[in-house]
Z-matrix of the N, CA and C atoms (Angstrom, degrees):
N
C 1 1.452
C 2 1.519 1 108.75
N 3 1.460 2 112.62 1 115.02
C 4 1.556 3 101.52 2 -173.02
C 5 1.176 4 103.05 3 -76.54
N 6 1.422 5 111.52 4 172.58
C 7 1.889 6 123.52 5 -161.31
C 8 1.058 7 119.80 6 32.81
N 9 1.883 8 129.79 7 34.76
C 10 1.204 9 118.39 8 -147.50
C 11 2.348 10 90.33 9 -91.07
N 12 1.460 11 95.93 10 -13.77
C 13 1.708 12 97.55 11 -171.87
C 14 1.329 13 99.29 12 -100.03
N 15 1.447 14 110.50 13 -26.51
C 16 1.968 15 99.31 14 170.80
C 17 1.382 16 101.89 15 -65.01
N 18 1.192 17 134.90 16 -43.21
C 19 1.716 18 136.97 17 -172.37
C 20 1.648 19 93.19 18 -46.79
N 21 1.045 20 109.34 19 -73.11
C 22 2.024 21 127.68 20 -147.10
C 23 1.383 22 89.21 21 -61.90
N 24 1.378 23 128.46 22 -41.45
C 25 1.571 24 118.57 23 177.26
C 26 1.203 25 121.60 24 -87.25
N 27 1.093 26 131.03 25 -19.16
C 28 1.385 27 137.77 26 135.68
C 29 1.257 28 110.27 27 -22.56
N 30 1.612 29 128.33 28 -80.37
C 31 1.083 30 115.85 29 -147.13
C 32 1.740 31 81.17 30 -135.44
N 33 1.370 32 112.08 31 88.45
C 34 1.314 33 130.12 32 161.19
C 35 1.467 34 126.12 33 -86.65
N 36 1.278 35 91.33 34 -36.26
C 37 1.704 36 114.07 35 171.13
C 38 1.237 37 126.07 36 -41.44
N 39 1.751 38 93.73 37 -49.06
C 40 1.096 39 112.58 38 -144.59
C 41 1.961 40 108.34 39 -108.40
N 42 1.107 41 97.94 40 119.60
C 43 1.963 42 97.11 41 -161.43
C 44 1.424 43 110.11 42 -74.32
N 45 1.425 44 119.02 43 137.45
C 46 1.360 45 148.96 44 -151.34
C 47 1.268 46 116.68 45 -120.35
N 48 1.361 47 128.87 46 144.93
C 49 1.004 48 128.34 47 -176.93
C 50 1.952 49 93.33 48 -145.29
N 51 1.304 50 122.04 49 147.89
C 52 1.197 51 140.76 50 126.20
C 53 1.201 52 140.00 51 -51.97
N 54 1.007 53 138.26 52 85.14
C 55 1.494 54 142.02 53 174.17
C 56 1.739 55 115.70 54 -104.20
N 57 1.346 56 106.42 55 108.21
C 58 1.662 57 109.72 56 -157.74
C 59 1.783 58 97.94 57 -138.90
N 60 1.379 59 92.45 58 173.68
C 61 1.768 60 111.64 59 -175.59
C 62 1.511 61 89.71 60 -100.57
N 63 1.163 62 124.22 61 -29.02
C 64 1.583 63 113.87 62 -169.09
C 65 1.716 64 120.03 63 -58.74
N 66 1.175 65 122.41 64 144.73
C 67 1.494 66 100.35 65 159.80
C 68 1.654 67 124.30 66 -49.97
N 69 1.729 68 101.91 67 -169.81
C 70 1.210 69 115.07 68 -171.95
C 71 1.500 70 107.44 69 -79.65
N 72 1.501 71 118.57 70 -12.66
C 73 1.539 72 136.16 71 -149.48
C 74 1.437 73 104.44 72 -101.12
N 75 1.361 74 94.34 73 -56.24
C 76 2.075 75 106.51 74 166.61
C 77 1.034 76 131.12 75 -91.80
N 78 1.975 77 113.28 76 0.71
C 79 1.469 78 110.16 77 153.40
C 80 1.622 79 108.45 78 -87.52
N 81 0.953 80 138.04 79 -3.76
C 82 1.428 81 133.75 80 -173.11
C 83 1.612 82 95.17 81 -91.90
N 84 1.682 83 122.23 82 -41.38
C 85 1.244 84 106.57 83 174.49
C 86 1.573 85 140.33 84 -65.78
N 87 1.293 86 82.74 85 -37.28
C 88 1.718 87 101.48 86 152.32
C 89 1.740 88 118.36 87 -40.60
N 90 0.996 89 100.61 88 -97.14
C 91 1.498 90 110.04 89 160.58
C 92 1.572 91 120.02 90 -10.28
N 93 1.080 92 123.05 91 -55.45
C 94 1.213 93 125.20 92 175.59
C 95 1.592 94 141.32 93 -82.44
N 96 1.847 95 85.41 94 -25.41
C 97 1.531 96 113.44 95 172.56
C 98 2.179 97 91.63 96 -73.61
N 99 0.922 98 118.31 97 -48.51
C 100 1.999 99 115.08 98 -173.44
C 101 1.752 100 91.91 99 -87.47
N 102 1.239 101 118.02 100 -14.67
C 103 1.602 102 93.37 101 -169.26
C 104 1.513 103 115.56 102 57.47
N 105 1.448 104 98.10 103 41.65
C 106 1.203 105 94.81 104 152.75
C 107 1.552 106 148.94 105 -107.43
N 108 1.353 107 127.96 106 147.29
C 109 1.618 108 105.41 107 -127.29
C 110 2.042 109 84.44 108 -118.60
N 111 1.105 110 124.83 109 124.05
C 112 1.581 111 114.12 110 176.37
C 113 1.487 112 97.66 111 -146.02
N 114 1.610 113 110.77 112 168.45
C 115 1.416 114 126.52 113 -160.90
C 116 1.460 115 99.53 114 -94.68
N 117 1.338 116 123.99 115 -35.43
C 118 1.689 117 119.79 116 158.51
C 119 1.100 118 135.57 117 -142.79
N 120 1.215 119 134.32 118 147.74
C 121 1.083 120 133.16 119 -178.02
C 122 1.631 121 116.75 120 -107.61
N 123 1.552 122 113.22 121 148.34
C 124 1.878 123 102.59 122 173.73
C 125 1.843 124 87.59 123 -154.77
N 126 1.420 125 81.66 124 116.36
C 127 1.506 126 126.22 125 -169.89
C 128 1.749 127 94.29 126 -87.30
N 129 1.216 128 113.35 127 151.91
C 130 1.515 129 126.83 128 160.56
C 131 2.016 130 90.12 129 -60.50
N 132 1.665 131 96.04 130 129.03
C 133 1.417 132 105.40 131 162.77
C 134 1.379 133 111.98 132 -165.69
N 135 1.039 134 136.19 133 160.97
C 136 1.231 135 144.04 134 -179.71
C 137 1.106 136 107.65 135 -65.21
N 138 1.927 137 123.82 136 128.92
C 139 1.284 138 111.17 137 -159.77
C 140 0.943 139 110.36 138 126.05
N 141 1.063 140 121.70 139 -83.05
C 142 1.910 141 151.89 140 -168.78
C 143 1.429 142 109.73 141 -71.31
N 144 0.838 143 112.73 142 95.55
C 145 2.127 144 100.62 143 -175.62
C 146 1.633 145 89.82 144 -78.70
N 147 1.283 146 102.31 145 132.08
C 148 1.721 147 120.82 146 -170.96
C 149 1.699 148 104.15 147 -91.35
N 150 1.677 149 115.10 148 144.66
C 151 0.886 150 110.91 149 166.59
C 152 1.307 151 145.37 150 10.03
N 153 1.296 152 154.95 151 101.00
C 154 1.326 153 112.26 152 20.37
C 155 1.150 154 133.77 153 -75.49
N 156 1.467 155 125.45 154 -15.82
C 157 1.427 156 143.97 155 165.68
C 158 1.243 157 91.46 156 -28.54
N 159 1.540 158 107.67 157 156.83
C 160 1.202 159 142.20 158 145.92
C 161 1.565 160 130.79 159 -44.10
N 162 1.191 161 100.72 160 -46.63
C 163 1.412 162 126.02 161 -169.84
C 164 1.875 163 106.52 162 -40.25
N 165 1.013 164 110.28 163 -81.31
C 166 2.008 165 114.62 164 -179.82
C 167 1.349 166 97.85 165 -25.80
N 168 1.469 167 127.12 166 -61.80
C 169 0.776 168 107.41 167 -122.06
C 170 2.049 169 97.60 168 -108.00
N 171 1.557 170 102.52 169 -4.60
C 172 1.376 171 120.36 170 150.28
C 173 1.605 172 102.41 171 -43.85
N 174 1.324 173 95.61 172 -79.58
C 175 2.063 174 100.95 173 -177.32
C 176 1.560 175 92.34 174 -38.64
N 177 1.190 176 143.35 175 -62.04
C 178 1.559 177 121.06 176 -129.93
C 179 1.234 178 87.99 177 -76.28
N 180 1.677 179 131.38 178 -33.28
C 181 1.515 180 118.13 179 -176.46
C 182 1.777 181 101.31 180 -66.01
N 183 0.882 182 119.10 181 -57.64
C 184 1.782 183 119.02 182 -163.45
C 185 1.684 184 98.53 183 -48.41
N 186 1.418 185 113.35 184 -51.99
C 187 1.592 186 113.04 185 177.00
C 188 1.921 187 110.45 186 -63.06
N 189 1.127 188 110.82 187 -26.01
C 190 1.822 189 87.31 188 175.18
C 191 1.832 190 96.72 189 -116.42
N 192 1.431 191 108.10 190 41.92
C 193 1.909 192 99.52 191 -177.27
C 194 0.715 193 114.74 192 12.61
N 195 1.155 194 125.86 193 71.18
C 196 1.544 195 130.65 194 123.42
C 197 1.659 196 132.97 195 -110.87
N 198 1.248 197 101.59 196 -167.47
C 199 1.426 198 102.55 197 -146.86
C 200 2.007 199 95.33 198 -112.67
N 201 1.203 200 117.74 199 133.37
C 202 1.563 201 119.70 200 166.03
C 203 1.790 202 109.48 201 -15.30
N 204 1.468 203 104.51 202 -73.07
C 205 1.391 204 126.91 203 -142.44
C 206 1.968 205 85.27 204 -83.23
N 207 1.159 206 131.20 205 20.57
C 208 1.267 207 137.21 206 -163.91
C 209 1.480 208 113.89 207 -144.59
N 210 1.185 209 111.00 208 31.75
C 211 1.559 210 105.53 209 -142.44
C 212 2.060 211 97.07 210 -162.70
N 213 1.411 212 115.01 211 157.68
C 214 1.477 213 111.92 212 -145.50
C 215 1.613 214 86.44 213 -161.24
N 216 1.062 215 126.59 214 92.60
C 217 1.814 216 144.29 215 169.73
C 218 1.431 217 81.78 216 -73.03
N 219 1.396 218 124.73 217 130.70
C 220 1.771 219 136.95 218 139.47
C 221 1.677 220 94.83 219 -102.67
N 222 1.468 221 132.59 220 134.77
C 223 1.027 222 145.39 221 124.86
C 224 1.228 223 138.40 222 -179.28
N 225 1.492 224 130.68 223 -179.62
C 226 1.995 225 143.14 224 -151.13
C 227 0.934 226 105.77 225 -65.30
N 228 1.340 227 130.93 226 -40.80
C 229 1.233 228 107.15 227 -161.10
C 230 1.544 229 115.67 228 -138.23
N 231 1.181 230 120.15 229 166.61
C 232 1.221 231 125.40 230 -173.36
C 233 1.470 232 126.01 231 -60.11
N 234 1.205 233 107.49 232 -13.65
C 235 1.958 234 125.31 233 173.64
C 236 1.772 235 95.22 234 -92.74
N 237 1.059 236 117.23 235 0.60
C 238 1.432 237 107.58 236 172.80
C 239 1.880 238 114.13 237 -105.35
N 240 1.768 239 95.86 238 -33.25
C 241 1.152 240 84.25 239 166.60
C 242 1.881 241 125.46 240 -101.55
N 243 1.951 242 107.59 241 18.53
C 244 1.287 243 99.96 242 146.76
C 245 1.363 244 132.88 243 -67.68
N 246 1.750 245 98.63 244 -29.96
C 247 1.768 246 103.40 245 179.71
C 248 0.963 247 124.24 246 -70.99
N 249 1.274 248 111.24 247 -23.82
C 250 1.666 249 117.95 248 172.50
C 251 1.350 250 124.76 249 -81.72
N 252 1.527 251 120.58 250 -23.47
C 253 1.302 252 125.94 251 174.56
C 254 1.781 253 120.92 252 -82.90
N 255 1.799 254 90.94 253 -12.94
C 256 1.474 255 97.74 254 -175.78
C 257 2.115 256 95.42 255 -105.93
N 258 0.949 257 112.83 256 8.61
C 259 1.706 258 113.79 257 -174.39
C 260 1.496 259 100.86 258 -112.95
N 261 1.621 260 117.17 259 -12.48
C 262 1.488 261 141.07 260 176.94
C 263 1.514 262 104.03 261 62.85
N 264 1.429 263 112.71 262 64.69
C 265 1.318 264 136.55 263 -150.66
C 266 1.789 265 87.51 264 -124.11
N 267 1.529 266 122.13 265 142.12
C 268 1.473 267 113.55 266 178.56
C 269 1.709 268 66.76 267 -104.15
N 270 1.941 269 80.75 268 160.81
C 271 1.619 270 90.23 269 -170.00
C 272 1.508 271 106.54 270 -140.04
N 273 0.979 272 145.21 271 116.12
C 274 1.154 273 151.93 272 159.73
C 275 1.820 274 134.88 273 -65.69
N 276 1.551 275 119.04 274 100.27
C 277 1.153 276 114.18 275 -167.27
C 278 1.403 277 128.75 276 -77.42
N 279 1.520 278 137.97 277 151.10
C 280 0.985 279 117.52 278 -169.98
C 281 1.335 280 96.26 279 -131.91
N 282 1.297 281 125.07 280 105.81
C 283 1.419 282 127.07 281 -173.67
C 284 1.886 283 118.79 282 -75.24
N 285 0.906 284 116.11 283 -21.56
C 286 1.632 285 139.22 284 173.05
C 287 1.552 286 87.34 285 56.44
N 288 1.267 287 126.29 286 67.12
C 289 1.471 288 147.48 287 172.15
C 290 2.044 289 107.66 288 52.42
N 291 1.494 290 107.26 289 15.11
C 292 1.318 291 91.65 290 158.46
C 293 1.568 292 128.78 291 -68.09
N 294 1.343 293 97.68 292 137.49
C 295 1.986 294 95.57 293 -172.18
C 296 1.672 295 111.97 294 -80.70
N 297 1.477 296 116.04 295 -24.99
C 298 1.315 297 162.47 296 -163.37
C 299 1.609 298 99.65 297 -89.12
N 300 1.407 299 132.52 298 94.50
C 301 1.195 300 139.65 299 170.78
C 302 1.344 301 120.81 300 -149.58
N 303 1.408 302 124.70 301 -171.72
C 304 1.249 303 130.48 302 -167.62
C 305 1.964 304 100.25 303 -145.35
N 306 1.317 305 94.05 304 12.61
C 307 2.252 306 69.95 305 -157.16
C 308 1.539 307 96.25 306 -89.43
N 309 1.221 308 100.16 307 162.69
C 310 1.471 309 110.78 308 169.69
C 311 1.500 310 127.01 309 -96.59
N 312 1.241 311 112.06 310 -33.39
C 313 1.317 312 126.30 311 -177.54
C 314 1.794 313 114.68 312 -37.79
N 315 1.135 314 140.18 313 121.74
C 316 1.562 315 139.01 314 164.47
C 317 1.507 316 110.12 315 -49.32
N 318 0.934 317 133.33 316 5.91
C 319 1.199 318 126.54 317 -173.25
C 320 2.112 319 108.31 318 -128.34
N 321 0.888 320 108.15 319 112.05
C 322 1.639 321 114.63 320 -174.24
C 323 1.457 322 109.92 321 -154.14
N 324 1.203 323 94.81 322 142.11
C 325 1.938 324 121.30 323 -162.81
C 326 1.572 325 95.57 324 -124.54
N 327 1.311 326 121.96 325 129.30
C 328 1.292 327 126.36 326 152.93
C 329 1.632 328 99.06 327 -69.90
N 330 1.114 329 145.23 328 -42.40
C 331 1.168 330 133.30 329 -172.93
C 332 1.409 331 105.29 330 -152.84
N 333 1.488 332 101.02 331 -174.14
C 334 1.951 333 105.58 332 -147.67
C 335 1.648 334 79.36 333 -82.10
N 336 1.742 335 147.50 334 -27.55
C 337 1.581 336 131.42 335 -173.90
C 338 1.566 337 93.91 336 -58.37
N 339 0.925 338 117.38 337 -36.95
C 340 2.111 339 123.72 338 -173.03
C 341 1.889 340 105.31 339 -61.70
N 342 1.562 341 89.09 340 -33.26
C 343 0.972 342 99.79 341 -161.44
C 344 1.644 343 112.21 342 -67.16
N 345 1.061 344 104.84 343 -59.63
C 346 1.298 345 120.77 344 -164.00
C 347 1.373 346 91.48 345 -84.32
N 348 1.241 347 163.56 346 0.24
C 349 1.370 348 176.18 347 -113.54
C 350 1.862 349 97.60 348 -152.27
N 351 1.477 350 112.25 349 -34.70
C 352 1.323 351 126.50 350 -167.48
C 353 2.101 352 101.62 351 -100.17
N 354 0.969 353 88.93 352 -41.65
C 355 1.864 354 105.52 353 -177.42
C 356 1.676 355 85.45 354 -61.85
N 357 1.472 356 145.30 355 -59.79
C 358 0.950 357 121.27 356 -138.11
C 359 2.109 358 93.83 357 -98.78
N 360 1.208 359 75.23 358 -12.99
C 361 1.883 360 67.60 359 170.86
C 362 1.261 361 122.10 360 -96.53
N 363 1.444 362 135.79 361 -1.72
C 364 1.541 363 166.21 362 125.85
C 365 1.999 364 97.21 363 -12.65
């Protein structure tokens, strides 16, 4: 993942959560394969209506308390920034140099250095 260690030191401060389609089995491998280190995770599970719903990403606020209007969604695709627009989440897109998109949001990163470049001016 390019800039995937400029991102995490970037915004070390600042507490993270995962909110993914993957299971609980191949988000932990993930995670461990980048070493990447966050305060919660919300795995595809029964329960949880996954992306685009609202739902994940409800939990990821209740698991790091915080608040909607306090809070910064980075992600690919456009079912990520429905969940975030419906969880009233500002959301940040990350196009990974597709020219070819759909998001609406004012805020877009070709990559997570854009990214986190945008989080701290948020």
């Amino acid at each position: 993942m390019p800039y995937l260690d400029l991102f995490l030191t970037a915004t070390e401060r600042v507490p993270k959560a995962i909110v993914t389609l993957l299971d609980a089995e191949a988000t932990s491998l993930v995670l461990q394969r980048f070493a990447i280190k966050t305060q919660a995770v919300v795995a595809r599970v029964p329960g949880i209506r996954p992306k685009p719903h609202p739902d994940p990403v409800i939990h990821a606020l209740k698991l790091l308390c915080a608040e909607p209007d306090g809070a910064v969604m980075v992600g690919d695709s456009e079912w990520d920034e429905k969940a975030a627009e419906a969880a009233g989440v500002r959301f940040i897109a990350m196009t990974n140099g597709r020219q070819n998109h759909n998001f609406k949001t004012p805020y877009i990163a070709s990559n997570l250095k854009e990214a986190a470049k945008l989080i701290q001016e948020l």
